[in-house]
C-alpha positions as CSV (number, residue, x, y, z in Angstrom):
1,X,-16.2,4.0,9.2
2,X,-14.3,2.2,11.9
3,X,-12.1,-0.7,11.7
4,X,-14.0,-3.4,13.2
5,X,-17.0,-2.0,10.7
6,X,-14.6,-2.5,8.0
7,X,-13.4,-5.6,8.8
8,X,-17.0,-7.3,9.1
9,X,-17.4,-5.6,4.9
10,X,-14.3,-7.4,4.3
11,X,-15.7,-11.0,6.0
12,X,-18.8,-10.9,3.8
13,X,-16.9,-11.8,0.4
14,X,-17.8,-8.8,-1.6
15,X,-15.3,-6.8,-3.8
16,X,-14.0,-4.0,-1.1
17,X,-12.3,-0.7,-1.6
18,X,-10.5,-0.1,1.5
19,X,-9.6,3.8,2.0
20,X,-8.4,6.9,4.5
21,X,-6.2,9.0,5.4
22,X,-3.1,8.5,6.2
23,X,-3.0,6.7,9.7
24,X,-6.5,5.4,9.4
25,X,-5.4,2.0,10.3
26,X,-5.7,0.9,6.7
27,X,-2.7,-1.4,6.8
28,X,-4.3,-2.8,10.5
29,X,-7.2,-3.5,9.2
30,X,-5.6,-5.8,6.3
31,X,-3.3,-7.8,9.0
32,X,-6.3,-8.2,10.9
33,X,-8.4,-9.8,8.0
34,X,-5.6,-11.8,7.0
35,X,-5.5,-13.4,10.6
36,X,-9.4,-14.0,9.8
37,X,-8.9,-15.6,6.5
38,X,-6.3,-17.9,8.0
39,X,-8.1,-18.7,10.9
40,X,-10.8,-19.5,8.3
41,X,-8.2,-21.5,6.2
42,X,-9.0,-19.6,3.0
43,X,-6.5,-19.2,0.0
44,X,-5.4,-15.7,-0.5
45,X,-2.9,-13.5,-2.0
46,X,-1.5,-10.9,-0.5
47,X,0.1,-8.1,-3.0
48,X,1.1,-4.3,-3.2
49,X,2.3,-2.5,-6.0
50,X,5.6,-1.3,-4.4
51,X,8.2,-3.6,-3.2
52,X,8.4,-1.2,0.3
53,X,4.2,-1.5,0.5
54,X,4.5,-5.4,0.2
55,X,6.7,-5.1,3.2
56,X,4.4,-3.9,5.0
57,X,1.7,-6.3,4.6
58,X,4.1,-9.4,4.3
59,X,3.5,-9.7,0.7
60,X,4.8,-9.4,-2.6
61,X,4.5,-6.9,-6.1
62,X,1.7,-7.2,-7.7
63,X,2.9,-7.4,-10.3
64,X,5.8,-10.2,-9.6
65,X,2.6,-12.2,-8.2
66,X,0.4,-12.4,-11.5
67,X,3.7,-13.1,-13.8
68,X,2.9,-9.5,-15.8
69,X,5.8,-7.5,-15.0
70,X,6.7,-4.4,-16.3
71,X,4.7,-5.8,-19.8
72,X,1.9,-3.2,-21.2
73,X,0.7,-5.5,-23.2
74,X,-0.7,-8.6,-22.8
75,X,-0.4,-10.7,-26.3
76,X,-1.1,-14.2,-26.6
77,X,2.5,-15.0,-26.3
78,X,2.2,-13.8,-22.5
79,X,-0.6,-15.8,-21.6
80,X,1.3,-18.7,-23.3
81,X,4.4,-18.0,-21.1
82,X,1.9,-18.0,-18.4
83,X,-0.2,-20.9,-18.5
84,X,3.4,-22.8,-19.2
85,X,4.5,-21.8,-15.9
86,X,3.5,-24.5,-13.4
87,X,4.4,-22.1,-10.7
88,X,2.7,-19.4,-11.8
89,X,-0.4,-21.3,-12.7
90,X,-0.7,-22.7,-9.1
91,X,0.0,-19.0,-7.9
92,X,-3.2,-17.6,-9.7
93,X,-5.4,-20.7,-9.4
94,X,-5.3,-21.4,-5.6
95,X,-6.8,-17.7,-3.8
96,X,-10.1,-16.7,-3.4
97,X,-9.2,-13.8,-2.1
98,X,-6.9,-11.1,-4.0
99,X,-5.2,-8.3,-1.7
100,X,-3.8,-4.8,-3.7
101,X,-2.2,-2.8,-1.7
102,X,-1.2,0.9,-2.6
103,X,-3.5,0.6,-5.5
104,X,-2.8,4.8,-6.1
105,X,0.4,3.8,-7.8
106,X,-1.3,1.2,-10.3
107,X,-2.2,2.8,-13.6
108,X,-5.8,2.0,-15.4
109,X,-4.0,-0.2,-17.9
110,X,-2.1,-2.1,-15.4
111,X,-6.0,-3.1,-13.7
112,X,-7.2,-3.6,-16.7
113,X,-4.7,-5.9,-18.0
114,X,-4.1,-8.0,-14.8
115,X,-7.7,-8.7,-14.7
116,X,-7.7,-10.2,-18.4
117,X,-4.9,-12.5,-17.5
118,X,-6.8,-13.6,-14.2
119,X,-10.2,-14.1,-16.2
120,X,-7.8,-15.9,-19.0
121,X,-6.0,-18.1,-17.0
122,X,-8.7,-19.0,-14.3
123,X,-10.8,-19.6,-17.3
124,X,-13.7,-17.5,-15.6
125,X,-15.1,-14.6,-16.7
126,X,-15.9,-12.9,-13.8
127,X,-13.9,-9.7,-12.7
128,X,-10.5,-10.8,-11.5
129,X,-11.4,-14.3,-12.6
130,X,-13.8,-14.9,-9.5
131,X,-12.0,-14.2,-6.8
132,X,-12.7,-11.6,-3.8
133,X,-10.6,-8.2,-4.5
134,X,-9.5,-6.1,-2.1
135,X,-7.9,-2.6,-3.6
136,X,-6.3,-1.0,-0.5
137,X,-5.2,2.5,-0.6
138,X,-5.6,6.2,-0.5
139,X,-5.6,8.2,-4.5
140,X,-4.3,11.0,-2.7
141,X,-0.4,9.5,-2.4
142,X,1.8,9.2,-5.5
143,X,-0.2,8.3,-8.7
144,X,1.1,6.1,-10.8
145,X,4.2,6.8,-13.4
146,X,2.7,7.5,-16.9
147,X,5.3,7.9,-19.9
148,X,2.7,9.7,-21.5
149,X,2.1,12.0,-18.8
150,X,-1.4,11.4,-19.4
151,X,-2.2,9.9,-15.6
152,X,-5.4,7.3,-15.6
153,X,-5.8,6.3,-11.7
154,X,-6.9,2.6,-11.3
155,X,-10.4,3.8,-10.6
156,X,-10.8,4.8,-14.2
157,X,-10.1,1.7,-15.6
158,X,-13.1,-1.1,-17.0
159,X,-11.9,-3.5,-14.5
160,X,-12.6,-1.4,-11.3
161,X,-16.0,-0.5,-12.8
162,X,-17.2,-4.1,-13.2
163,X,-15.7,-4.6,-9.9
164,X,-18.1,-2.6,-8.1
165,X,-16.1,-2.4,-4.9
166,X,-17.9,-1.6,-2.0
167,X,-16.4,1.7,-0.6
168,X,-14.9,1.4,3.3
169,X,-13.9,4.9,3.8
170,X,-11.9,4.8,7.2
171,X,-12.4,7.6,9.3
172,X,-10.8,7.0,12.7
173,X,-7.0,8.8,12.7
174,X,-4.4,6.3,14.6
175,X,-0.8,8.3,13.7
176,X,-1.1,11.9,14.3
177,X,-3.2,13.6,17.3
178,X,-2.2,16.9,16.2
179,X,-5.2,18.9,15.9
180,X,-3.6,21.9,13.7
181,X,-1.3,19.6,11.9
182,X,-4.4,17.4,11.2
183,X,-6.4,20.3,10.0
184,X,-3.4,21.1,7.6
185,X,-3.4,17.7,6.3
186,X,-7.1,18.1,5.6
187,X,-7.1,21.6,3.7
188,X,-4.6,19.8,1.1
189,X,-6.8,16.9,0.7
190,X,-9.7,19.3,-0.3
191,X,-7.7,21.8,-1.8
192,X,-8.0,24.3,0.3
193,X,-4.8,25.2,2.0
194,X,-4.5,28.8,3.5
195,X,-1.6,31.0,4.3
196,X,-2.0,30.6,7.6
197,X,-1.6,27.1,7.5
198,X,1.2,27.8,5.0
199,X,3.2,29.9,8.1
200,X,2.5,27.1,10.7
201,X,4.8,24.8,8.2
202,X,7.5,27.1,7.7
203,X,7.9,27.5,11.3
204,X,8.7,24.0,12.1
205,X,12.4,23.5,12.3
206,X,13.9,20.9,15.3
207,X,16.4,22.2,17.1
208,X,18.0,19.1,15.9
209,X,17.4,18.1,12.1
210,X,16.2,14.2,12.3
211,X,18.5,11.7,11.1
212,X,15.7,10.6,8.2
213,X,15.6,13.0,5.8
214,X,13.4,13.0,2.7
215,X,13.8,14.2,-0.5
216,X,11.5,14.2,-3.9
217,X,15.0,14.0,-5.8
218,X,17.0,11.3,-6.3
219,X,19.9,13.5,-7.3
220,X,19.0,14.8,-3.7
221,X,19.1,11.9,-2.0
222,X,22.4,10.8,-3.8
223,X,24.3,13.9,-3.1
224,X,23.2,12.8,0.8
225,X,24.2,9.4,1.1
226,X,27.7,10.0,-0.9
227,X,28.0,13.1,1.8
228,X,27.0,10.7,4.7
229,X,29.4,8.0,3.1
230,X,32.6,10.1,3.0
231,X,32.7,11.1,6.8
232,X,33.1,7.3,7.2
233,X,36.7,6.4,7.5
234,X,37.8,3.4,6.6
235,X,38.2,2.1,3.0
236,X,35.4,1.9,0.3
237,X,33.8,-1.6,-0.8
238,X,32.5,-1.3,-4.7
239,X,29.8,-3.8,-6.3
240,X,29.4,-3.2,-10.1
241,X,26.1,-4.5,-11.6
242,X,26.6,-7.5,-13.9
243,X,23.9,-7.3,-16.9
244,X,23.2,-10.0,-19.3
245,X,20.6,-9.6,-22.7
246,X,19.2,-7.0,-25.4
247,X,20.5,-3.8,-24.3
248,X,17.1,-1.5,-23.9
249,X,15.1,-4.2,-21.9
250,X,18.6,-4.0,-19.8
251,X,17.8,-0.8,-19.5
252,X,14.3,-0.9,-18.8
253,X,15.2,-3.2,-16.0
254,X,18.0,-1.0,-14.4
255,X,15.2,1.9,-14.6
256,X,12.7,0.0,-12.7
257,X,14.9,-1.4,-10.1
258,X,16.1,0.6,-6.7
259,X,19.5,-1.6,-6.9
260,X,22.2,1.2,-8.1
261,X,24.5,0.1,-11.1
262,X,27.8,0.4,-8.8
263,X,27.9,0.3,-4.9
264,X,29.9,1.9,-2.8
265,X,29.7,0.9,0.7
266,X,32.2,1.3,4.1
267,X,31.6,-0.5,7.1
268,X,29.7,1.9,9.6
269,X,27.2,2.6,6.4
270,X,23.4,3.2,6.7
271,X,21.5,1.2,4.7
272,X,18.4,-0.4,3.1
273,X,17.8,-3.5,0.7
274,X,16.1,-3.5,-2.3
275,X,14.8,-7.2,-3.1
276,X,12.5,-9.6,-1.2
277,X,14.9,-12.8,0.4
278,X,12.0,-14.1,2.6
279,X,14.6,-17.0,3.8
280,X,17.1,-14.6,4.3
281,X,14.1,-12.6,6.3
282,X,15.0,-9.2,4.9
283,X,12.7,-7.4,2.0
284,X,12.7,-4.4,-0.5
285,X,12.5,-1.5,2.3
286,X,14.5,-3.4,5.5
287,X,16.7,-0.7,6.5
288,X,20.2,-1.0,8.3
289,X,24.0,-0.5,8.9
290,X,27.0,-2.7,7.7
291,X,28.7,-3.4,10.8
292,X,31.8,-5.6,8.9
293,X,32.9,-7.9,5.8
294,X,33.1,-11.3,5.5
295,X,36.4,-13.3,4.3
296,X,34.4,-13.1,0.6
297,X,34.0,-9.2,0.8
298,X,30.3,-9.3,1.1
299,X,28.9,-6.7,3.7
300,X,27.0,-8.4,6.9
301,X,24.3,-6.5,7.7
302,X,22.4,-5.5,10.8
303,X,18.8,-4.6,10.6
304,X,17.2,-2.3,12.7
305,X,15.5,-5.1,15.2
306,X,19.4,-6.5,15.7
307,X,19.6,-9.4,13.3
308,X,22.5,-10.3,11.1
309,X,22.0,-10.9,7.8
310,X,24.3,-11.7,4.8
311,X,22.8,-10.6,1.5
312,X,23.0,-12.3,-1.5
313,X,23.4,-11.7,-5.1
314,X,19.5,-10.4,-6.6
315,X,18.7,-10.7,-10.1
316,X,15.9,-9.0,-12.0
317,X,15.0,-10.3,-15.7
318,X,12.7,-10.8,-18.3
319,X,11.5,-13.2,-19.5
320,X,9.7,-13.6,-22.4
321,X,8.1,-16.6,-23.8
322,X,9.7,-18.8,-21.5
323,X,13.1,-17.1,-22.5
324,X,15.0,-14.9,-20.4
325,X,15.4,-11.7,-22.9
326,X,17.8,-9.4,-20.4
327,X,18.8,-9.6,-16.7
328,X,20.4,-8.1,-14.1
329,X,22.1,-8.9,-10.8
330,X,23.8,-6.9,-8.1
331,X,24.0,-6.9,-3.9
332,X,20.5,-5.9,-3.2
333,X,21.5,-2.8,-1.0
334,X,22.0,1.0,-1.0
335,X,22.8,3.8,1.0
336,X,20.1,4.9,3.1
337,X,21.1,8.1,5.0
338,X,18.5,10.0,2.7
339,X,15.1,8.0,1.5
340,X,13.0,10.1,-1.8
341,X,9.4,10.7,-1.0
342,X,8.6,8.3,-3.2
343,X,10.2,5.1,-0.9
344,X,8.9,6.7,2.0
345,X,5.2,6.0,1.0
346,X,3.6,3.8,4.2
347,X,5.9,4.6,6.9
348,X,5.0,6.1,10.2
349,X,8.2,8.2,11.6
350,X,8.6,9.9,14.6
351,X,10.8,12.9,13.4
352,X,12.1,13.6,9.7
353,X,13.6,16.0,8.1
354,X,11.8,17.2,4.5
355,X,12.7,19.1,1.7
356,X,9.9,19.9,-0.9
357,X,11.7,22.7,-2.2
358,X,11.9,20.9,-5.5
359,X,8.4,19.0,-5.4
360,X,7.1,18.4,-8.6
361,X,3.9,15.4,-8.4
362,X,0.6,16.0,-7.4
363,X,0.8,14.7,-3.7
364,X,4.2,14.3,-3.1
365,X,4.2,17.2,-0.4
366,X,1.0,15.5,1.5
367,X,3.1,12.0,1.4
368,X,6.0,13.4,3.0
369,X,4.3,16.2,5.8
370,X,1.8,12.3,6.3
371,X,4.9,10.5,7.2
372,X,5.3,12.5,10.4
373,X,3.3,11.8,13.3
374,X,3.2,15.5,14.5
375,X,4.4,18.8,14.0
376,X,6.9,18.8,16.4
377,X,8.8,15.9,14.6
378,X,8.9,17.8,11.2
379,X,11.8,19.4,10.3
380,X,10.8,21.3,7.2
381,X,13.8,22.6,5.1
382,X,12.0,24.1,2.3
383,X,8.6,24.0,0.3
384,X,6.8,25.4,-3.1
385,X,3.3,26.0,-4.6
386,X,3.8,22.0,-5.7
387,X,3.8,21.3,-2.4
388,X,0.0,21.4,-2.2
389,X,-0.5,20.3,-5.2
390,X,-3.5,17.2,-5.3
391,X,-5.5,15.9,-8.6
392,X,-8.3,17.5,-9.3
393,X,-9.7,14.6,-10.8
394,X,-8.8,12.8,-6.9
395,X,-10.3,15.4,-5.0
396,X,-13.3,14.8,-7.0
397,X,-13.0,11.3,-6.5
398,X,-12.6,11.4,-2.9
399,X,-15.7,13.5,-2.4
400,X,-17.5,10.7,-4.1
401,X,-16.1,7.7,-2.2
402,X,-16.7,9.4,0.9
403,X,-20.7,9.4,-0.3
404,X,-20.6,6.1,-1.4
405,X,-18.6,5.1,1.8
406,X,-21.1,2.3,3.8
């Protein structure tokens, strides 16, 4: 399906899911409906269920958006909390349309529970309480985090199924022209990579690693940034993380947020923020270099398209009948010399270096190789069998939403 095709599903009002491969122009097509529904002066909401994905489409979390959180439950205390929130009331009751980006990383439970609150609160009992849904994504990126280790994709939940979204399976290819990249790209999508393609990945190595490099570690990525930071001379600037509340929802929160418990940073440091200051014009994903400090000792920033910016302090609670249970604040930065695979999930990079010598997620290995807009940009530094690795249960999928595709 093309874009334009897609966009016209999208006009009609029905329930969409809007799907491809990486570089399909999904993200395109949603900035292009969103110019429609303005120019129409609808009421939407656009969301993502990343803080880097909202970025992209000029949104915010999902899950910030419909007051749920990081909640797995939805008692009657919640939707108490909820409908006492005047903000978040007006938030829910306005759109007729609902955007979901990245939908991949949303589990079944999470669907399921966000459309009971919308039904609850918009008093209508119509999926997603009446309004248009738009799920936008591709199942074959990261799925979501299960503590159970029991993964249930977002199309397996009740609320997708009443749904009925119409399938807009994109098919055009707008980031990489490679044809034998392409075609390796493909085989892990159906599962059937070969040795051959195999060889023609270990043979790419730059003459000149990329500056962006990607790990699936953290520890990885850690090891790389303090690296990075200690060839910077100069003297070290350090931010502890204040914390306020009952210790494990502290914990919960620090586990859930990017933001690292203590900060180091030096002037001449590459970074990226981790919170959404839309006055401040920076978001969870704008990436940078502190170029000095002010009087206060607060880093000024300057983002890739040559703005200044001063952060300030970011604070992530929760709140709990109308009571903030545990919180925590810190400079919403950190280093940003190495990115995991995970935070690299939507962008489009000319060259990177990649090290899946340690992947362990189905479809971590096709997020990273996707990021790269051709062969000759990828600098692979190591791979394993994981590194091919896709759900079963999504390859299945895919087969059928390509058949369903209008």
């Amino acid at each position: 399906m093309t874009q334009d095709s897609a966009l016209d599903v999208l006009k009609s009002g029905r329930n969409v899911f809007l799907t491809g491969e990486p570089g399909s122009g999904k993200t395109h097509t949603v900035n292009r409906f969103i110019k429609w529904m303005r120019s129409e002066r609808k009421v939407y909401a656009i969301t993502a269920s990343t803080g880097i994905a909202a970025t992209h489409i000029s949104g915010q979390t999902i899950h910030a958006w419909s007051g749920i959180g990081i909640r797995e439950k939805i008692t009657e205390g919640v939707i108490h909390t909820l409908q006492s929130n005047d903000f978040t009331m007006r938030r829910i009751l306005g759109p007729e349309v609902l955007v979901i980006d990245e939908v991949s990383m949303l589990g079944a439970n999470f669907v399921d529970n966000l459309d009971f609150v919308l039904q609850t609160l918009r008093e209508d009992s119509r999926p997603f309480g009446g309004m248009q849904v738009v799920f936008v994504g591709d199942f074959f990126q990261l799925p979501p985090i299960s503590k159970s280790g029991a993964v249930k994709f977002a199309f397996e939940s009740a609320a997708w199924e009443a749904a009925d979204p119409t399938i807009c399976y994109l098919t055009e290819q707008h980031r990489q022209s490679d044809p034998l990249f392409l075609d390796i790209l493909s085989s892990m999508r159906n599962g059937s990579t070969t040795e051959a393609h195999k060889t023609a990945l270990r043979a790419c190595a730059t003459a000149e690693p990329p500056e962006t490099r990607l790990f699936t570690h953290n520890s990885d990525v850690d090891h790389i940034n303090r690296l990075e930071l200690s060839k910077i001379e100069g003297a070290e600037y350090s931010f502890r993380m204040r914390e306020e509340g009952i210790p494990f929802l502290v914990e919960r929160l620090k586990k859930s947020c990017i933001a690292p418990e203590t900060l180091v940073l030096k002037v001449g440091a590459t970074v990226m923020f981790t919170y959404n200051n839309f006055e401040k014009e920076y978001v969870n994903g704008t990436l940078g270099k502190v170029v000095s400090m002010n009087f206060e000792g607060v880093p000024i920033v300057m983002t890739r398209d040559g703005r200044l910016v001063l952060p300030e302090m970011a604070e992530w609670s929760f709140v709990e009948n109308g009571e903030t249970k545990a919180s925590i604040k810190q400079l919403p930065l950190r280093l940003a010399w190495a990115i995991t695979v995970h935070k690299s999930q939507g962008m489009s990079l000319d060259a990177a270096s990649v090290d899946l010598s340690r992947a362990f997620e189905h479809g971590q290995g096709y997020v990273a190789l996707s990021r790269v807009r051709s062969l000759e940009g990828l600098h692979l530094e190591g791979m394993n069998d994981k590194t091919f690795s896709m759900h079963p249960r999504v390859i299945a999928k895919d087969k059928e939403f390509r058949e369903l595709g209008v």
